[in-house]
VODREN-487868 format. One record per residue (C-alpha): residue in one letter; x, y, z. Coordinates in pm, 1 decimal, always signed. Each point is the difference from the previous one (the first is absolute). Example, Ala and Ser with C-alpha at 12.3 -4.5 7.8 and 13.67 -1.06 7.14 Angstrom:
BEGIN
<node code="A" east="+1230.0" north="-450.0" up="+780.0"/>
<node code="S" east="+137.0" north="+344.0" up="-66.0"/>
***
This chain:
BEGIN
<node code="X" east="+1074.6" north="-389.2" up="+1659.0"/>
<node code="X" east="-380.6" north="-38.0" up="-60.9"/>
<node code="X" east="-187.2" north="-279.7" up="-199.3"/>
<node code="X" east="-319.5" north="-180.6" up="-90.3"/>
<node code="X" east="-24.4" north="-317.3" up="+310.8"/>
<node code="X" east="-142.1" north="-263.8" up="-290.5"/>
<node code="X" east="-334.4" north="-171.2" up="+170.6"/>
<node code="X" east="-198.1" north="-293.4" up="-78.0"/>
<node code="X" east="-306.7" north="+182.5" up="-140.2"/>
<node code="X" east="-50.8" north="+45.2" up="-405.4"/>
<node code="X" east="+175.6" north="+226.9" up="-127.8"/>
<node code="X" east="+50.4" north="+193.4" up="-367.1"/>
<node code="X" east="+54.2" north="-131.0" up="-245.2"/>
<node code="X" east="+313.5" north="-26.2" up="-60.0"/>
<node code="X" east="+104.1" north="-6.5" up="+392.6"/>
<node code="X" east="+230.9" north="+188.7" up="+146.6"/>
<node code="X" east="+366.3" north="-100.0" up="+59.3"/>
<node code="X" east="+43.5" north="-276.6" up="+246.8"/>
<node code="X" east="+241.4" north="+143.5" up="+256.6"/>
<node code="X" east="+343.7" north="-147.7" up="+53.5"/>
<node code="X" east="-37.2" north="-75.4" up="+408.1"/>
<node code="X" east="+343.4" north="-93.4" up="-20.3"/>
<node code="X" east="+147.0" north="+278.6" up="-168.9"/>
<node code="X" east="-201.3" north="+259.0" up="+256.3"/>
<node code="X" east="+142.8" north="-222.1" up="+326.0"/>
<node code="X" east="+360.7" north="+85.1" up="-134.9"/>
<node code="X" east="-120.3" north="+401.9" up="-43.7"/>
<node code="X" east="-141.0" north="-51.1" up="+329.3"/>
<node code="X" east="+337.5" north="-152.2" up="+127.3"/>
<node code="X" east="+221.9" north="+315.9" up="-106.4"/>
<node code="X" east="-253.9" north="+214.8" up="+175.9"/>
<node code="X" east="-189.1" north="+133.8" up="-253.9"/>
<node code="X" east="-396.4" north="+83.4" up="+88.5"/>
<node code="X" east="-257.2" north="-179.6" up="-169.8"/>
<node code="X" east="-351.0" north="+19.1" up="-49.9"/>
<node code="X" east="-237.6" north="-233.4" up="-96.2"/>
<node code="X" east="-321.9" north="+154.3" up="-121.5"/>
<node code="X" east="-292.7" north="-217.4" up="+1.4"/>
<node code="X" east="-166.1" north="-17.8" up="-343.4"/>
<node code="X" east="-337.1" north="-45.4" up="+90.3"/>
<node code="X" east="-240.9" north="+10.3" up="-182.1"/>
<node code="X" east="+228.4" north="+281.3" up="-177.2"/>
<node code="X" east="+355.5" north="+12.4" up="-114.2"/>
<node code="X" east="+246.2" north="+197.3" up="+128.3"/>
<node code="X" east="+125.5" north="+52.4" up="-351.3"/>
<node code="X" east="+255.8" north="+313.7" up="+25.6"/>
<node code="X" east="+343.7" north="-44.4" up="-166.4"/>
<node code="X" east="+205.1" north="+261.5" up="+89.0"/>
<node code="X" east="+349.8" north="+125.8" up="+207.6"/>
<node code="X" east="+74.2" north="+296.2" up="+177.6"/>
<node code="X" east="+337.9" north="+71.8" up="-13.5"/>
<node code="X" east="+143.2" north="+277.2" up="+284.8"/>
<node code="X" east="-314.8" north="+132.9" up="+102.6"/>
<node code="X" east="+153.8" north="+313.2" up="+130.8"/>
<node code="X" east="+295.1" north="+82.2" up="-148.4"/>
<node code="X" east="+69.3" north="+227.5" up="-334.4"/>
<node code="X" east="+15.1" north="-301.8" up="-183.4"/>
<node code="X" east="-308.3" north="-142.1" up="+79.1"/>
<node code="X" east="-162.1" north="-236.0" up="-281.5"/>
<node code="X" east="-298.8" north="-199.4" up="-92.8"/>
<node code="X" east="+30.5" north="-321.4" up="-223.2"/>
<node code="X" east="-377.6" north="-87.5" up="-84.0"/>
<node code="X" east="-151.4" north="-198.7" up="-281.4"/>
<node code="X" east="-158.3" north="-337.4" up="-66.0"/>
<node code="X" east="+291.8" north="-223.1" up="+92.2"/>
<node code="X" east="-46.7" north="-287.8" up="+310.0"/>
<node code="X" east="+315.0" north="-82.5" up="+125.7"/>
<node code="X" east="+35.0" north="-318.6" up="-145.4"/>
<node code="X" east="+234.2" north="-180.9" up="-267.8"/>
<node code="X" east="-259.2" north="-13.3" up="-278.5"/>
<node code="X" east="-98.7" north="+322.3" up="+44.4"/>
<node code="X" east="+365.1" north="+104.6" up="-86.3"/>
<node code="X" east="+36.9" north="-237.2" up="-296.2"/>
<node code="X" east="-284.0" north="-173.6" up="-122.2"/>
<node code="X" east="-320.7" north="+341.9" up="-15.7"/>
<node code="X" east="-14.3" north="+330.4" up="-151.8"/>
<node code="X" east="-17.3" north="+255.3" up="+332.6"/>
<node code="X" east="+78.1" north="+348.3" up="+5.2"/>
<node code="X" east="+206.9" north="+145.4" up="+313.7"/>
<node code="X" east="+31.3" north="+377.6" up="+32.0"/>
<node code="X" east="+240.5" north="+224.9" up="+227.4"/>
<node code="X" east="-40.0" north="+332.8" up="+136.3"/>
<node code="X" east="+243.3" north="+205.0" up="+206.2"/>
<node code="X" east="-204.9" north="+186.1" up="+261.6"/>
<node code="X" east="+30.1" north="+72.3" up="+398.5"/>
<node code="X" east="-456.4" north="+89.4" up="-56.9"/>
<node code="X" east="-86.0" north="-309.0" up="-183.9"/>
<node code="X" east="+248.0" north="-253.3" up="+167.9"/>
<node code="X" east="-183.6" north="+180.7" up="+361.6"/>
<node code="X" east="-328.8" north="-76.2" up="-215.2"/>
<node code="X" east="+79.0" north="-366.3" up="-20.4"/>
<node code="X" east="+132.9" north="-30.6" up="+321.8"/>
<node code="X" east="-318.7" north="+96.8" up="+210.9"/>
<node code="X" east="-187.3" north="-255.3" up="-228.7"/>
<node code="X" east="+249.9" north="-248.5" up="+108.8"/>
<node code="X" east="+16.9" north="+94.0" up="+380.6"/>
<node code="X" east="-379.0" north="-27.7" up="-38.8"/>
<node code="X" east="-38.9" north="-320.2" up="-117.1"/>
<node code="X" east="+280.7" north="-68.0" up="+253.7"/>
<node code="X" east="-187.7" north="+89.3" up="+287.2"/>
<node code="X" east="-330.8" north="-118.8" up="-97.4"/>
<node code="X" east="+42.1" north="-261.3" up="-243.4"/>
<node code="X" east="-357.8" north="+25.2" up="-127.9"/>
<node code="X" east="-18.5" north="+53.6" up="-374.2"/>
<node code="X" east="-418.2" north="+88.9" up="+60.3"/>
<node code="X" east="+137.6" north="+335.1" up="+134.2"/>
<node code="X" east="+295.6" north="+44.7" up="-149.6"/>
<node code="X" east="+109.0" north="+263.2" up="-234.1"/>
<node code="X" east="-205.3" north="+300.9" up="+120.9"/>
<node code="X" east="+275.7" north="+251.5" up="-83.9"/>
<node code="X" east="-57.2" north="+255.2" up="-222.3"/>
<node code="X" east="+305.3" north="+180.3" up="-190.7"/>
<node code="X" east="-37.9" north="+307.7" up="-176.2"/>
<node code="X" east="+231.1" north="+70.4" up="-368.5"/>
<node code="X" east="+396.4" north="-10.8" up="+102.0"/>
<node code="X" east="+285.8" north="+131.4" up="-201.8"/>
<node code="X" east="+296.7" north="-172.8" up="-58.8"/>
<node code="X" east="+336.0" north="+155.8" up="-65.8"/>
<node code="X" east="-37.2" north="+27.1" up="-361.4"/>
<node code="X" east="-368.7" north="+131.8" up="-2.4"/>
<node code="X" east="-148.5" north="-318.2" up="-67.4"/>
<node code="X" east="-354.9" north="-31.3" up="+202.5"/>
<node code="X" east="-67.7" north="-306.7" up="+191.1"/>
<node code="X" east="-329.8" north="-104.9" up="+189.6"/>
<node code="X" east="-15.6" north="-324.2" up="+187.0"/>
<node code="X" east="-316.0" north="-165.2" up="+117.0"/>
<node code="X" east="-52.8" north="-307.8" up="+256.6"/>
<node code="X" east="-305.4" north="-266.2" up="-0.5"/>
<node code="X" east="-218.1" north="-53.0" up="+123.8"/>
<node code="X" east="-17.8" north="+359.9" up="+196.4"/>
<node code="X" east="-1.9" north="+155.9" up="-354.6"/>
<node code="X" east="-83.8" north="-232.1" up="-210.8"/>
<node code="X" east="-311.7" north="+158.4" up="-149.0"/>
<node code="X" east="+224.6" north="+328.7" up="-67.1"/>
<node code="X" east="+239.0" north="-205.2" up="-166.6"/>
<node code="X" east="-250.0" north="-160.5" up="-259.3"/>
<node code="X" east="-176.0" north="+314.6" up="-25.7"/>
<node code="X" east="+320.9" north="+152.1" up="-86.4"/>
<node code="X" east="+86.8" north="-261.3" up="-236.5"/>
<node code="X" east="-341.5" north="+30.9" up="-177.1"/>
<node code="X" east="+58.8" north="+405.7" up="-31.5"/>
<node code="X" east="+299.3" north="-24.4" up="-136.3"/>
<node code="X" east="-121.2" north="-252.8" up="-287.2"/>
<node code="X" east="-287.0" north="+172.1" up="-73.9"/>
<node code="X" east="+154.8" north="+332.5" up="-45.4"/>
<node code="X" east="+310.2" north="-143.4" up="-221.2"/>
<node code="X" east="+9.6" north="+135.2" up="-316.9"/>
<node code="X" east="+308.6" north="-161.5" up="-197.3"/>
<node code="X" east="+85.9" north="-347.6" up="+187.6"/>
<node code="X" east="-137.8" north="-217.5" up="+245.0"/>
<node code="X" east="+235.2" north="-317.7" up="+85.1"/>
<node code="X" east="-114.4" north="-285.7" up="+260.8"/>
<node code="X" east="+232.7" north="-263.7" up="+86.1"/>
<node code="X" east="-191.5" north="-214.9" up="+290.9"/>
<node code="X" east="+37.0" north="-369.4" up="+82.0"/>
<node code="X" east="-416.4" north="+28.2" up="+18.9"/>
<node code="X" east="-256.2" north="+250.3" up="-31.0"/>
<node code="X" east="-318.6" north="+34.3" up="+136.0"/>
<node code="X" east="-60.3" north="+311.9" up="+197.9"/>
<node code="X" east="-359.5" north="+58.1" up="-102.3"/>
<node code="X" east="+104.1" north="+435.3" up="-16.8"/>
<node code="X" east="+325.1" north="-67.6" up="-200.1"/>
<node code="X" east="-203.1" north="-230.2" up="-262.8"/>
<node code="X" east="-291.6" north="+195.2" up="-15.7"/>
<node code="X" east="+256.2" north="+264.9" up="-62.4"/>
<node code="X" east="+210.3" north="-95.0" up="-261.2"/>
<node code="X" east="-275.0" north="-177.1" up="-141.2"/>
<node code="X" east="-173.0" north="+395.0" up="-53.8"/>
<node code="X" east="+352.6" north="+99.2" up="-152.2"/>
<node code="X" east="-14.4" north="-251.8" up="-245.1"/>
<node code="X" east="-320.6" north="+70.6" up="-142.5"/>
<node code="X" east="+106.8" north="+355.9" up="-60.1"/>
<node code="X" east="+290.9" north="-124.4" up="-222.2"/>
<node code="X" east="+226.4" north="+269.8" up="+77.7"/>
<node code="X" east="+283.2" north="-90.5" up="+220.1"/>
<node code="X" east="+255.9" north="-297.4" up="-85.5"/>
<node code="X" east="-111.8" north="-234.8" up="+216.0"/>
<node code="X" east="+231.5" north="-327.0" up="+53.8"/>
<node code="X" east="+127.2" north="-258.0" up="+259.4"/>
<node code="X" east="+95.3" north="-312.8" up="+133.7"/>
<node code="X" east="-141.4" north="-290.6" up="+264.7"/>
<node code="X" east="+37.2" north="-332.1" up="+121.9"/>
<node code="X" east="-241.7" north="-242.3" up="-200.7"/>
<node code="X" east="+26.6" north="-275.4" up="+272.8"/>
<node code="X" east="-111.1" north="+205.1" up="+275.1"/>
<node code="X" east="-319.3" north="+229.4" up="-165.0"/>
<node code="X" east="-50.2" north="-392.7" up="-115.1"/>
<node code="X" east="-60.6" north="-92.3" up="+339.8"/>
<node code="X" east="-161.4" north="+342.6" up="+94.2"/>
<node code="X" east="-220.9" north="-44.1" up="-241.3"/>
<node code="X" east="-136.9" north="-333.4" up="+149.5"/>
<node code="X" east="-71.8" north="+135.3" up="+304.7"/>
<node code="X" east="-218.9" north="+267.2" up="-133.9"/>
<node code="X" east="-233.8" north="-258.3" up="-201.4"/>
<node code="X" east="-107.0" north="-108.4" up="+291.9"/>
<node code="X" east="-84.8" north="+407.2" up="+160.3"/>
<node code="X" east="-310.8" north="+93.7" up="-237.1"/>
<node code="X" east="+102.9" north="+389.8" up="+188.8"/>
<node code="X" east="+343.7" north="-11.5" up="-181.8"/>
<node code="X" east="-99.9" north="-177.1" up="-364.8"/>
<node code="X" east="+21.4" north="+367.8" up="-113.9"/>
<node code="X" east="+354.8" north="+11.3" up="+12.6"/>
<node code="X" east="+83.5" north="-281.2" up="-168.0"/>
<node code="X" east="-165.7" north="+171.1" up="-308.3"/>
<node code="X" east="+194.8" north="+318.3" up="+20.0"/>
<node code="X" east="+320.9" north="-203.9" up="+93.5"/>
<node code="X" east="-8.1" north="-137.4" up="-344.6"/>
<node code="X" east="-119.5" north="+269.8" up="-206.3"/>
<node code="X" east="+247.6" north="+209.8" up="+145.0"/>
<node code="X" east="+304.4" north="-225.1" up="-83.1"/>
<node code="X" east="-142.0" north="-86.8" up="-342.6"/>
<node code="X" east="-21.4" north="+344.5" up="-99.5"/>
<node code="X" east="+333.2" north="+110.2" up="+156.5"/>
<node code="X" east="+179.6" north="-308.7" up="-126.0"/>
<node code="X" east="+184.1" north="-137.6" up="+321.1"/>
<node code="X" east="+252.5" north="-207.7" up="+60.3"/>
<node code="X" east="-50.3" north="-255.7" up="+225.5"/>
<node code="X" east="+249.5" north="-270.3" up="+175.2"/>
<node code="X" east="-103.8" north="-348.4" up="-15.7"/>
<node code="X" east="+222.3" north="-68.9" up="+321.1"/>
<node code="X" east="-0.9" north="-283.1" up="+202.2"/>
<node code="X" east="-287.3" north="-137.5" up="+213.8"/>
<node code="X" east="+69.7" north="+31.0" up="+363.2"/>
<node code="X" east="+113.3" north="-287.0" up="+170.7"/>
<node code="X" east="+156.4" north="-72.2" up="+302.2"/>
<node code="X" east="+416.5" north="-59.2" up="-49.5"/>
<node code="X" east="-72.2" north="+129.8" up="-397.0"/>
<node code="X" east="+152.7" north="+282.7" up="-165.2"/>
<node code="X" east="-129.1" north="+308.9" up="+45.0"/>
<node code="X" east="+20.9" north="+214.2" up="-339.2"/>
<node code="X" east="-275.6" north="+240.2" up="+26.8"/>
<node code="X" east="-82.9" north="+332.6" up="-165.5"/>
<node code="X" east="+92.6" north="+165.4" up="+318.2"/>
<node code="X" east="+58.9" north="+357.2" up="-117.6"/>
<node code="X" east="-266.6" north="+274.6" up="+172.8"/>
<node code="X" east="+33.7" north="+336.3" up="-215.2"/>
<node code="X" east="-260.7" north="+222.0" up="-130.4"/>
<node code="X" east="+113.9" north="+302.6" up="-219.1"/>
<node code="X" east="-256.2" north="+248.2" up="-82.7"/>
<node code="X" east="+131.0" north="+316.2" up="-199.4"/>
<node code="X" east="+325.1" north="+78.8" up="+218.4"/>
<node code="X" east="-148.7" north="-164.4" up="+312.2"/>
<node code="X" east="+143.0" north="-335.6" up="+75.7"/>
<node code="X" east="-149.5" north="-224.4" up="+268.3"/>
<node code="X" east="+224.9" north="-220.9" up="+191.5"/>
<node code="X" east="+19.5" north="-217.9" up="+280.0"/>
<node code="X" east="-172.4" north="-343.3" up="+152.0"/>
<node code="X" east="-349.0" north="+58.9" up="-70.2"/>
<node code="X" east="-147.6" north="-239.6" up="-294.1"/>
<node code="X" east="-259.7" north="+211.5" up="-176.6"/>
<node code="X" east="-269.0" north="-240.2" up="+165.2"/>
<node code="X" east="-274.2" north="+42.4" up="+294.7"/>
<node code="X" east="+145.1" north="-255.2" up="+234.7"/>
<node code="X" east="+330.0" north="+222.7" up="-33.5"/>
<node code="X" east="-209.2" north="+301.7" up="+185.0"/>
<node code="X" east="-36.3" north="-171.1" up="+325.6"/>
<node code="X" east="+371.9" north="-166.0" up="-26.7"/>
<node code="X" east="+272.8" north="+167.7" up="+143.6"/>
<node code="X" east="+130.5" north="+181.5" up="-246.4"/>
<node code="X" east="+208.3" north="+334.7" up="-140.3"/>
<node code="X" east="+6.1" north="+146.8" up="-331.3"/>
<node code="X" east="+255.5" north="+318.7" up="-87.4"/>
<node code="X" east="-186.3" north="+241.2" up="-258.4"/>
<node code="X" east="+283.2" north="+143.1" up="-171.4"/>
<node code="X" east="-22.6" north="+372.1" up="-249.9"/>
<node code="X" east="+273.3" north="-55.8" up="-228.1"/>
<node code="X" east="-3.2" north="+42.5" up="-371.9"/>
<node code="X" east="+342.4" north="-252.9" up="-19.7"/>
<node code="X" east="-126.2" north="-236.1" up="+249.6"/>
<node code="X" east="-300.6" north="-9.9" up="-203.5"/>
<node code="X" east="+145.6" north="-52.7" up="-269.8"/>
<node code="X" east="+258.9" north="-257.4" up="+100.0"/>
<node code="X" east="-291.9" north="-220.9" up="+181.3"/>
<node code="X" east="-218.6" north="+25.0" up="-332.9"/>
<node code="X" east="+261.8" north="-132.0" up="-204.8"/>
<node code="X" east="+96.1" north="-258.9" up="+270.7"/>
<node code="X" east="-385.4" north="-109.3" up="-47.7"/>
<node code="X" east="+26.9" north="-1.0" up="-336.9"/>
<node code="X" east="+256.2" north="-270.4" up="-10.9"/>
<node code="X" east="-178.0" north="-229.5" up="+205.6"/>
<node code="X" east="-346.9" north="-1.0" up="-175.6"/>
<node code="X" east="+234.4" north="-16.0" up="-317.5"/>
<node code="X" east="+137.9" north="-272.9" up="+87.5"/>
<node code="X" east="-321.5" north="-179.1" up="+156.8"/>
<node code="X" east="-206.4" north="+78.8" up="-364.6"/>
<node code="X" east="-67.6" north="+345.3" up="+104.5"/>
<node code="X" east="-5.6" north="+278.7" up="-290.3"/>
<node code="X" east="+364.3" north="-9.9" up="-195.6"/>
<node code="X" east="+258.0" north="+235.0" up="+103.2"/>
<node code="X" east="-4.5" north="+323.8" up="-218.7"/>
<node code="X" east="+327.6" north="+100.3" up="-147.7"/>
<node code="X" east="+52.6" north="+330.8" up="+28.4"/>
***
């Protein structure tokens, strides 16, 4: 078992889980291995399993969900599994990795090509910060070439390429464009780029974007430490039949965490992850459902 070692520096905003010391020490007790990965100045932010690395039934369980009781009760997060002995083998050198080195600076430098699981479905995975730049590039591509639906369900957003980007689709008015954030957090974000005159830009698009899209956003408690923790936790982007999936928050500080996102070709995932995001900017004053 790997996870974020908390530290005394500042941190995001909200900050990570606080680690149960306890809880590890009994882990540590029945003899399981543990890793504590020092999140400095960078989070090791991965939230995944691999399941029998080497076996026929080899799986991945990946998504936005930290192992923690409000995570499981109290946010919106997204987990996905996927049976494969290549993509569990995938995961696993990211973790041995990490494992060896526990360094998220130079972490995630593998690159995976497309794999095919059993029932044709295409799967890509990519690891930050080795790839992060592929992975936002990828992102962008896939918005910009959408041509029926592009769905974004992000706790915050403020990758300057993914803004810019959807920012470009908007003003051609031809692709559904729709999603769902956490107002507490791009609250906060926001804040912190006042003060950078570099990054006013953003702030701008952020809002012109979600004005003209119609988002929903969460109005979820303010972090505190012992308070609930009820964020918008979900991390999907849909694009066409393309889903995006994983840890990574569509943000810049996200690109030198440690992170993984799965890109997924699937015409029913794609459709089952729109319509989850649907739902949730429903039901935070996003666009109305439509009634088919």
């Amino acid at each position: 078992m790997m996870f974020n070692q908390d530290h005394a520096k500042t941190v995001p905003d909200p900050p990570p889980p606080e680690i149960d010391w306890a809880y590890v020490d009994q882990l540590k007790a029945l003899g399981v291995a543990i890793k504590p990965v020092p999140g400095v100045p960078d989070l090791m932010h991965h939230k995944y399993v691999v399941r029998d690395g080497a076996s026929p039934q080899a799986a991945l369980l990946t998504g936005s969900t930290n192992w923690t009781n409000d995570s499981w009760t109290r946010e919106e997060n997204v987990v996905v599994t996927a049976i494969s002995t290549e993509l569990a083998s995938a995961y696993r050198q990211n973790f041995e990795e990490l494992w060896q080195r526990p360094d998220v600076a130079v972490s995630g430098r593998i690159s995976v090509d497309w794999i095919s699981l059993a029932d044709s479905t295409r799967v890509r995975p990519y690891f930050c910060p080795g790839r992060a730049l592929k992975l936002v590039h990828a992102i962008s591509r896939s918005i910009a070439s959408a041509v029926t639906r592009v769905r974004i369900c992000s706790p915050v957003i403020t990758s300057g390429p993914i803004l810019g980007t959807i920012s470009e689709v908007l003003q051609k008015g031809a692709v559904d464009v729709s999603g769902v954030y956490d107002a507490t957090q791009m609250d906060e974000v926001q804040r912190q780029w006042g003060t950078e005159a570099t990054v006013t830009w953003k702030i701008a698009a952020f809002h012109s974007i979600v004005a003209a899209a119609k988002f929903g956003s969460k109005r979820s408690t303010p972090y505190a430490k012992g308070s609930v923790h009820d964020f918008m936790h979900a991390k999907i982007l849909v694009a066409d039949n393309y889903v995006y999936v994983g840890s990574f928050n569509l943000s810049h500080s996200g690109e030198m965490n440690a992170e993984n996102v799965l890109q997924i070709e699937s015409a029913t995932v794609a459709d089952m992850c729109a319509a989850y995001i649907d739902r949730i900017a429903a039901r935070y004053g996003g666009p109305p459902l439509k009634v088919s």
